[in-house]
C-alpha positions in Angstrom: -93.3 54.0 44.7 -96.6 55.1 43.7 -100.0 54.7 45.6 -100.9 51.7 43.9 -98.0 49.8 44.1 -98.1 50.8 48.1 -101.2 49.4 48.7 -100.3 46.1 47.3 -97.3 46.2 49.3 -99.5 47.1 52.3 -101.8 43.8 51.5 -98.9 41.7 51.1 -97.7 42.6 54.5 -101.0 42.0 56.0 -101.7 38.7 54.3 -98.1 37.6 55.1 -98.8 38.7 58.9 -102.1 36.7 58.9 -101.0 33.2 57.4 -100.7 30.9 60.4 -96.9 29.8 59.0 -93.7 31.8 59.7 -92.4 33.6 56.9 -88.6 35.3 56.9 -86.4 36.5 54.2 -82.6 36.8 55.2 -80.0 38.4 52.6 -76.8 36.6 52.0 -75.0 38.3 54.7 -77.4 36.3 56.8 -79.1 39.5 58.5 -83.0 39.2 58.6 -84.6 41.8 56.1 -88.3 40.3 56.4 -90.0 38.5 59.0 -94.2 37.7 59.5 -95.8 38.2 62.5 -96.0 34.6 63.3 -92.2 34.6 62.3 -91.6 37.5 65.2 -94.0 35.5 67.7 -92.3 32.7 67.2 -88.8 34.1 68.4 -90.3 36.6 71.0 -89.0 39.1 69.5 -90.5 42.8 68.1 -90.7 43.8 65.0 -87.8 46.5 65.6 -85.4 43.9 67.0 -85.8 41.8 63.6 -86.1 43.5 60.9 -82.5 45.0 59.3 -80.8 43.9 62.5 -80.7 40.8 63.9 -78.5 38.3 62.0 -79.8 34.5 62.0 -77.3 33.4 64.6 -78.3 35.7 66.8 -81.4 34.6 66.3 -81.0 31.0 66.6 -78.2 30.9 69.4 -77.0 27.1 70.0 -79.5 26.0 67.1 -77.2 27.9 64.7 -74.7 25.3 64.1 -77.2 22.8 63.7 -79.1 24.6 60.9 -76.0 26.0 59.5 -75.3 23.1 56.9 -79.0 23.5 55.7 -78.2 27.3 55.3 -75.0 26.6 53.3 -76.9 24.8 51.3 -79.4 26.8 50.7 -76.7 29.6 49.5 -75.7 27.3 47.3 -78.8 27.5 45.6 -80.4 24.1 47.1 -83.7 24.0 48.2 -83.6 22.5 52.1 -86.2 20.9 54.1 -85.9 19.8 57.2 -87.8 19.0 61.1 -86.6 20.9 64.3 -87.1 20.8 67.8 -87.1 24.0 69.2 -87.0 25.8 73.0 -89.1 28.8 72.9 -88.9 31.7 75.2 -91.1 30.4 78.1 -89.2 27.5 78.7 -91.4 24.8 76.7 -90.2 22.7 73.3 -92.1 23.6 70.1 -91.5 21.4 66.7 -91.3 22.3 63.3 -90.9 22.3 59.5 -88.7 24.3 57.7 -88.1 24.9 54.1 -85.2 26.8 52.6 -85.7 28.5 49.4 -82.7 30.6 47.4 -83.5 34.0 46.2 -81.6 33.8 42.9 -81.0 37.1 40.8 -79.3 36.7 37.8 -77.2 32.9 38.5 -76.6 34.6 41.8 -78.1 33.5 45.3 -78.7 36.7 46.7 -80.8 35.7 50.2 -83.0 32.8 50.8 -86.6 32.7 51.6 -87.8 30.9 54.9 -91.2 28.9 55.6 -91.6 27.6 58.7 -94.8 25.2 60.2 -95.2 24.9 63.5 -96.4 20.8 63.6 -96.1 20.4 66.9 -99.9 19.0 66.9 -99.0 16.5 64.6 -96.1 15.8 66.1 -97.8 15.3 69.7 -100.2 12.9 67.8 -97.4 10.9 66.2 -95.7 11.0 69.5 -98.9 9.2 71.0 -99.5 6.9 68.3 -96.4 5.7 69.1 -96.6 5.2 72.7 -100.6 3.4 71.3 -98.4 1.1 69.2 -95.9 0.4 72.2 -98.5 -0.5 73.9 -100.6 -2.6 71.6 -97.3 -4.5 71.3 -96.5 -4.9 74.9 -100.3 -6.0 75.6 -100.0 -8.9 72.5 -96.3 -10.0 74.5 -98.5 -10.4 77.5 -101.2 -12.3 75.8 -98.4 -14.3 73.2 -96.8 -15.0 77.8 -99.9 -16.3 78.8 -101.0 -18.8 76.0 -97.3 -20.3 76.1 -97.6 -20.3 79.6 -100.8 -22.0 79.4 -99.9 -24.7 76.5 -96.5 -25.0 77.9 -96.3 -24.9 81.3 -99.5 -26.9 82.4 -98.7 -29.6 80.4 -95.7 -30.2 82.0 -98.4 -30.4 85.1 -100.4 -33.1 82.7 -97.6 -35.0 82.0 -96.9 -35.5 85.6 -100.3 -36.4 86.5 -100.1 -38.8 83.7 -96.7 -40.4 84.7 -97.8 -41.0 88.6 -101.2 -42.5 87.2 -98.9 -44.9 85.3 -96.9 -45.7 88.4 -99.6 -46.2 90.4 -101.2 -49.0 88.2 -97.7 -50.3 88.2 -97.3 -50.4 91.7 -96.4 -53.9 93.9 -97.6 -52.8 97.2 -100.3 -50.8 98.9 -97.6 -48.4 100.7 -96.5 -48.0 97.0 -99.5 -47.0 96.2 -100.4 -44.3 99.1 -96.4 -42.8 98.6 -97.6 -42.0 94.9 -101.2 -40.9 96.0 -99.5 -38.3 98.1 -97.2 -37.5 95.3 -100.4 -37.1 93.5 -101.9 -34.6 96.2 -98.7 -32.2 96.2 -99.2 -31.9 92.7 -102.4 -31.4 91.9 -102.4 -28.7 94.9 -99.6 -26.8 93.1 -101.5 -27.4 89.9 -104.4 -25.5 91.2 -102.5 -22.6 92.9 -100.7 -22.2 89.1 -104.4 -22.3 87.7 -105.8 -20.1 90.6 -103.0 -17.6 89.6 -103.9 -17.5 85.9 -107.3 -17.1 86.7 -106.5 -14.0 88.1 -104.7 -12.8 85.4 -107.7 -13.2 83.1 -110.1 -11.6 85.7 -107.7 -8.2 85.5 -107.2 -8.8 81.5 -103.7 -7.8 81.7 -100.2 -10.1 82.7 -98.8 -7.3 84.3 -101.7 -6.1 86.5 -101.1 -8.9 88.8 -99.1 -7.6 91.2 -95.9 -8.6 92.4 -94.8 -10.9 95.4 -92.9 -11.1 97.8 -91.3 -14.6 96.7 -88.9 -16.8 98.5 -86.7 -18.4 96.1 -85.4 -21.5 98.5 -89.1 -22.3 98.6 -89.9 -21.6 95.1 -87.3 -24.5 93.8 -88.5 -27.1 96.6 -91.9 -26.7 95.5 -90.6 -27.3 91.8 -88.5 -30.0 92.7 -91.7 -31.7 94.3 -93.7 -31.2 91.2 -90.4 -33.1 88.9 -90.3 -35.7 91.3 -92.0 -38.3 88.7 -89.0 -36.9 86.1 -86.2 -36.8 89.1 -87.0 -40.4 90.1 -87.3 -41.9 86.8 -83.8 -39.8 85.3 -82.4 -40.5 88.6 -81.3 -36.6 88.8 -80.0 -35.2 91.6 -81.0 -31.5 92.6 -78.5 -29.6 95.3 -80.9 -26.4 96.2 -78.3 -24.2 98.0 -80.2 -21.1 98.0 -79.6 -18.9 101.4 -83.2 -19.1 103.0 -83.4 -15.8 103.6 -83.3 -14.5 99.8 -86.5 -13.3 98.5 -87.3 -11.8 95.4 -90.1 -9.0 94.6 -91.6 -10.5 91.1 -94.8 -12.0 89.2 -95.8 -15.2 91.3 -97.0 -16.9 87.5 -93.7 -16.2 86.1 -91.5 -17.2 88.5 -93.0 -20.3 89.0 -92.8 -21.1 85.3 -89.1 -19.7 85.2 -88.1 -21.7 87.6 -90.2 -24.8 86.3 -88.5 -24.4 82.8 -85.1 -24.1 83.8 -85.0 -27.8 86.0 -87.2 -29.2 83.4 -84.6 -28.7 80.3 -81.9 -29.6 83.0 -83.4 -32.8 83.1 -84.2 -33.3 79.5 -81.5 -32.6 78.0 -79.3 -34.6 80.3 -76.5 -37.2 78.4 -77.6 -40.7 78.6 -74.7 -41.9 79.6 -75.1 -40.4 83.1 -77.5 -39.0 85.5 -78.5 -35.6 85.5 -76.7 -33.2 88.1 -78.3 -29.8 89.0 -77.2 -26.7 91.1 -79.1 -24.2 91.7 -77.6 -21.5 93.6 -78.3 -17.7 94.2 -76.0 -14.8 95.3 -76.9 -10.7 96.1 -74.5 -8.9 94.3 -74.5 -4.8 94.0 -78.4 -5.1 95.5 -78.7 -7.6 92.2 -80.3 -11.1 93.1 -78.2 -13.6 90.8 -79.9 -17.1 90.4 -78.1 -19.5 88.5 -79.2 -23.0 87.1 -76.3 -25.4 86.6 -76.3 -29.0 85.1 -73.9 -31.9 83.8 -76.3 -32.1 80.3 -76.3 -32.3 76.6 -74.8 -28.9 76.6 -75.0 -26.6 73.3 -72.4 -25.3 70.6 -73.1 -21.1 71.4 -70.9 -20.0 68.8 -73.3 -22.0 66.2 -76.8 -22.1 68.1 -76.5 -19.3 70.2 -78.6 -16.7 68.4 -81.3 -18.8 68.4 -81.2 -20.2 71.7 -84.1 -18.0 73.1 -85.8 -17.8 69.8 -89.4 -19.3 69.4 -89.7 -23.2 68.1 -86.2 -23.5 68.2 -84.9 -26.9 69.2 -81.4 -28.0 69.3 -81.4 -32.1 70.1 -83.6 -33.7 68.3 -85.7 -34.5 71.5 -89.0 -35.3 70.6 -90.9 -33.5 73.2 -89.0 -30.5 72.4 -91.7 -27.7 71.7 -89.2 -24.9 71.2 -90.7 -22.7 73.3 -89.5 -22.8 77.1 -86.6 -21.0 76.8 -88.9 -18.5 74.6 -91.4 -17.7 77.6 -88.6 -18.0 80.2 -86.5 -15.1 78.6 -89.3 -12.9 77.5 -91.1 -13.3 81.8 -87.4 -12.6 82.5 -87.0 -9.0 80.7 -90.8 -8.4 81.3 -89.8 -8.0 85.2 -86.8 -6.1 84.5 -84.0 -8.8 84.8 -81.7 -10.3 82.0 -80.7 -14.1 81.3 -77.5 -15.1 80.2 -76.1 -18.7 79.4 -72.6 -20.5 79.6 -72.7 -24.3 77.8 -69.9 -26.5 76.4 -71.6 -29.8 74.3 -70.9 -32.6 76.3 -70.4 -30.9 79.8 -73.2 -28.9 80.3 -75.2 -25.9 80.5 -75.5 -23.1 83.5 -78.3 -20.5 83.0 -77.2 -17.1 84.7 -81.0 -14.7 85.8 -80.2 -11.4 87.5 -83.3 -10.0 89.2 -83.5 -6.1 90.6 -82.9 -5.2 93.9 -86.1 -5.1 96.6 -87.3 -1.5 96.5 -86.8 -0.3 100.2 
């Protein structure tokens, strides 16, 4: 080799040592005959374990089988690209891009050239744009909880107002009269506590800052039933509460109130006219599980043909029309937003039981 064609040889070696990407050339045999600095670096390796010696699979150790397909390729005399996750000698996770190119000489694949970018910047960006996104999402849930909540569940709160105004005017006697105004009172004051709550909740700007409670679920359907008493009187329902005293639940005050709220509500809506409505609501602790279900003598609901949609939003199933579509909506979506699950059993005609696991207490 002559002096000129050294020196360029020499500058090609230093440029390739200086470019920021890894560069490698392997032979067909698969043993490394070229290799950059940043290439070496990479690997933490020296230039005298690479070069002429070290075969890619010694190299790449448990990655080899997962590159190899890209390699066979590559000897076939495709061009490969592809992104890799990959351990480095100090214990941490780098990520990059490779690209396979073939040496060909003469129709023959001879070696293949590697380039390799380290994007594991960009990939920590992508990683929290992501997580931004996730939480954009989750945040427009939250909001997308609380107007429902607000348009659905303090109607419901309206209504009732409404329907005991009605009775009142309606009333024959004075006692009549001071039974409903008392009726009146327990509502409103559960009314403002709901209000009170969501209040809160706009104060911290964010559903799932307000913390959880300590809530007792005997209570929580008492209170609920006192709030439907206009509904239970004038369906003539009948509400067995056998929830063991003693079972609490840690969850969002706001939701459980409007879980609770929605379930004896559609019980009683969506009860056959030929009968009054029957509800059971029961609870059971199960593997450190709390296991509410909601069980009525209603409409029922064909699963096999409505089931997909059941908690989907503005979907209504029986023509009632008060039906928004959107209770069973919020009540699923406060549901998974704590950590539990629903599930349903119904037969048309013979009723409906709503099934709401809730996590264990953290000791």
């Amino acid at each position: 080799m002559d002096t000129k064609k050294l020196r360029t040889k020499i500058f090609e070696l230093k440029v390739a040592d200086h470019i920021t990407a890894m560069l490698a050339y392997w032979d067909k045999n698969l043993v490394c005959r070229f290799a950059n600095s940043a290439y070496i670096d990479w690997f933490g390796k020296t230039q005298e374990e690479m070069i002429d010696k070290i075969t890619v699979k010694e190299l790449l150790g448990t990655l080899y089988e997962m590159n190899l397909p890209f390699i066979s390729a590559v000897l076939k005399g495709e061009v490969q690209t592809f992104e890799r996750e990959i351990p480095t000698p100090t214990g941490g996770t780098r990520h990059s891009l490779a690209n396979y190119y073939p040496d060909i000489v003469n129709g023959e694949v001879v070696g293949f050239y590697v380039h390799v970018a380290d994007v594991s910047s960009l990939k920590l960006l992508e990683i929290e744009l992501l997580k931004s996104n996730h939480r954009v999402n989750e945040q427009n849930k939250r909001l997308l909880n609380f107007s429902n909540i607000v348009s659905h569940d303090l109607k419901s709160y309206a209504n009732n107002i409404s329907s005991i105004l009605d009775l009142i005017n309606q009333a024959s006697s004075e006692d009549e009269k001071s039974e409903m105004f008392e009726l009146l009172k327990v509502i409103s004051k559960e009314f403002s506590r709901t209000v009170n709550h969501l209040n809160e909740i706009t104060r911290s700007q964010n559903l799932a800052k307000l913390n959880p409670e300590l809530i007792n679920l005997n209570e929580l359907v008492e209170k609920t039933k006192m709030t439907l008493l206009v509904q239970i009187h004038t369906s003539n329902a009948i509400i067995t509460n056998t929830i063991d005293i003693i079972i609490n639940v840690l969850a969002n005050p706001v939701y459980m109130e409007s879980i609770i709220l929605n379930l004896l509500t559609n019980a009683i809506k969506y009860r056959q006219q030929t009968k009054p409505p029957i509800v059971e609501v029961s609870c059971t602790q199960e593997l450190g599980k709390t296991i509410l279900k909601v069980k009525d003598n209603g409409k029922g609901i064909d699963l096999e043909k409505h089931g997909a949609d059941l908690f989907g939003m503005y979907k209504t199933f029986h023509g009632n029309s008060d039906a928004q579509g959107i209770g069973l909506f919020i009540t699923k979506n406060q549901i998974e937003e704590m950590g539990g699950q629903i599930e349903v059993e119904s037969k048309e005609n013979v009723g409906t039981t709503f099934t709401v696991t809730f996590n264990a207490i953290p000791n």
